[in-house]
C-alpha positions, 0 to 999 in steps of 0.5 A: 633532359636528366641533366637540365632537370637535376639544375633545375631543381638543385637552382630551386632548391638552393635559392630556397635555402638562402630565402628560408630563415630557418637556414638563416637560424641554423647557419648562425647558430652553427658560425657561433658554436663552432667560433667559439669551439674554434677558439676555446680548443685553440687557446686550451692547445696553446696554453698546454704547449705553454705550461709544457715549456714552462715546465721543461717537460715539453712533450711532443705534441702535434698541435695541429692533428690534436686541433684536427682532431678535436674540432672537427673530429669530435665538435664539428660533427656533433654539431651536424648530427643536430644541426643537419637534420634542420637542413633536410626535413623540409626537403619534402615536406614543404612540398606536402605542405605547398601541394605540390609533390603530386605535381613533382612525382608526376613531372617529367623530371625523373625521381632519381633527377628531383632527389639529386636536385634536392640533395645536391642543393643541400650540400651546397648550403652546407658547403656555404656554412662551412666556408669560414671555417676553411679561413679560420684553419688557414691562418692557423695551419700556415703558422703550425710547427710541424707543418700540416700537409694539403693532403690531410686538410683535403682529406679531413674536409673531404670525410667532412662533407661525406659524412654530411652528404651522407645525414642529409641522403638519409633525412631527405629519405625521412622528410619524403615519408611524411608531411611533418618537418618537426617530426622529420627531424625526430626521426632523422635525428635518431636515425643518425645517432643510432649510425654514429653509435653503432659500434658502440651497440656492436660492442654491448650486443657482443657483452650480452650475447658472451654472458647470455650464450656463453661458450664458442657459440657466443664469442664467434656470434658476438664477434661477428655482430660486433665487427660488421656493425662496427664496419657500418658505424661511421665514427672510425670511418669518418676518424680514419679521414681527420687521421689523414688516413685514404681509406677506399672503403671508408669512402664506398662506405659512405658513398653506400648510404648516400646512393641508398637515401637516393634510391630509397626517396626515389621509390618512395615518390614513385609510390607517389606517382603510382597511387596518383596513375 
């Protein structure tokens, strides 16, 4: 029955985003930017090696992980911290809006069962929008010199679709607080660029407690802040993936704040269900 209602749901959801034309607009929007990207990153690579050569002061230069690392290290993910939470504020909130997340909260499909229909639904999409990008990366990395091994595509692809799991747990989450996407997709968007930037807020916490504190206090103080909200951020762990890097506690990390925005929209709808008892 948990396994039949976590299908159901994922079907409904999924055939939901292929009817929506907001996915539609998201999808193309993301297929523009990144082709452009895509071929603008490209192209500036190819011209660097060029001029090197023409120079004959040619660097060693490892034009796939720099592509890698450009393109999906920096562009693809700065795309889905705004494209994403377009995805995920109308996971709950269409439900307010149709009248029918009572209906949900008290069905007999479990909580945990709907949030995973749901999320899994969206990931899927993703997956979906992504897709081109695998051929794009084909062509090139079969012509690449030095070669590109499978395990550093699958590794960068895999810290890719964790990363969006992860943004689209956590604005399921928000999109089951409140009956608005628009305001859904504020507070999601913030939510995740805090995340993105927290070793960034590690490190300033860490200047201002050395100069407001001072002393051994401060720097221990400082330090530890800094470091724990640096192991929080996703930008190293995600970058340890385009690396090529196996981290395990890049992965728990991740599979950490996918769990918590399960669990958090399940309680969530269990409020639901318990005010309507």
């Amino acid at each position: 029955m948990f396994i039949q209602g976590i299908i159901a749901i994922f079907r409904k959801e999924l055939q939901g985003y292929f009817f929506s034309p907001t996915a539609y607009i998201i999808v193309a929007f993301f297929w523009l930017i990144s082709g452009f990207f895509f071929c603008s990153i490209l192209d500036e690579l190819i011209q660097s090696v060029a001029t090197q050569e023409q120079s004959g002061f040619l660097l060693s230069i490892d034009v796939a992980y720099e592509f890698l690392n450009s393109f999906l290290g920096v562009i693809i993910a700065s795309l889905l911290l705004v494209l994403l939470p377009a995805l995920s504020m109308g996971l709950y909130t269409e439900e307010r809006k149709q009248g029918t997340l009572e209906l949900l909260a008290t069905s007999p499909i479990t909580n945990w069962g709907v949030a995973l229909g749901k999320l899994l639904g969206a990931v899927i999409f993703f997956t979906f929008m992504i897709s081109p990008l695998w051929l794009y990366e084909i062509i090139i990395f079969s012509v690449a010199s030095p070669t590109v091994t499978f395990k550093s595509i699958l590794l960068a692809h895999l810290g890719l679709i964790l990363l969006a799991t992860t943004i689209l747990s956590l604005g399921m989450f928000i999109s089951a607080l409140t009956a608005s996407p628009v305001l859904a997709y504020i507070i999601t968007f913030i939510l995740v660029l805090v995340f993105w930037l927290l070793a960034f807020i590690g490190k300033g916490i860490e200047d201002l407690l050395r100069n407001k504190i001072g002393g051994e206090l401060g720097e221990r103080l400082g330090f530890m802040i800094k470091e724990t909200l640096t192991h929080l951020a996703w930008v190293d762990h995600y970058q340890n993936f385009i690396k090529g890097l196996f981290d395990s506690s890049s992965i728990i990390l991740f599979l950490s704040y996918i769990f918590l925005g399960i669990f958090l929209t399940a309680q969530t709808i269990e409020a639901i269900r318990f005010q309507r008892k």
